[in-house]
C-alpha positions in Angstrom: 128.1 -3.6 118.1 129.5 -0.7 120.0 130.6 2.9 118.8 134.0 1.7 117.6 132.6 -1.4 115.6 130.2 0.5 114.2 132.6 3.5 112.7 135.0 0.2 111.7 132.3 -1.3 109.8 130.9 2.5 108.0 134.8 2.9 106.7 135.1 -0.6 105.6 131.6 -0.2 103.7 132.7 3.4 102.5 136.4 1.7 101.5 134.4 -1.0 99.3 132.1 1.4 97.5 134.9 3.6 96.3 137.3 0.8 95.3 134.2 -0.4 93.0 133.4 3.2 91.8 137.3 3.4 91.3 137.3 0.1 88.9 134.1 1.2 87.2 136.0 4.1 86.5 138.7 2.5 85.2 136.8 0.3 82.7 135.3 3.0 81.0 138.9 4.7 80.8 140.3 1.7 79.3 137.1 1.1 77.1 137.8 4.5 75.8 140.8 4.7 75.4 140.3 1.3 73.3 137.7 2.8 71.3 140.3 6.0 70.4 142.8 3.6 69.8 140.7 1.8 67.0 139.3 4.5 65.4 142.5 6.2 64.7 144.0 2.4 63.7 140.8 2.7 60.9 141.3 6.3 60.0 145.1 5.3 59.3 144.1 2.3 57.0 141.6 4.6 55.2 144.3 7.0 54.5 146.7 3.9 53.4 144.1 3.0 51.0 143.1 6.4 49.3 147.1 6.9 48.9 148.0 3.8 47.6 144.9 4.6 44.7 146.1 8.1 44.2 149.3 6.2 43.3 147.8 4.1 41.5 146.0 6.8 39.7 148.9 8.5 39.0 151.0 5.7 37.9 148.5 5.0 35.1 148.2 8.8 33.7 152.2 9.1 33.3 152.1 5.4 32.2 153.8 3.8 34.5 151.7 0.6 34.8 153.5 -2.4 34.4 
């Protein structure tokens, strides 16, 4: 393998190794940003919840039950 083969084959190695750091990368952004996603979906139905028994409590102390 001469010189130029050699420095062809280096960049093509170099190319690969940052294309699959690139992608690992990108997994753990889109993992993340799964996780966030989730979480905040769960805090939002936690809050639902806790509303809809304050409502509920209140409904029931001015006697609004039906």
């Amino acid at each position: 393998m001469n010189n130029s083969q050699s420095a062809s084959y280096q960049a093509g190695q170099a190319k690969a190794q940052t294309q699959e750091k690139a992608s690992g990368l990108m997994d753990k952004a889109s993992n993340a940003a799964q996780s966030a996603k989730e979480s905040v979906q769960e805090a939002g139905s936690q809050m639902q919840a806790k509303a809809q028994g304050a409502a509920e409590t209140a409904k029931e102390k001015l006697g609004m039950n039906n």
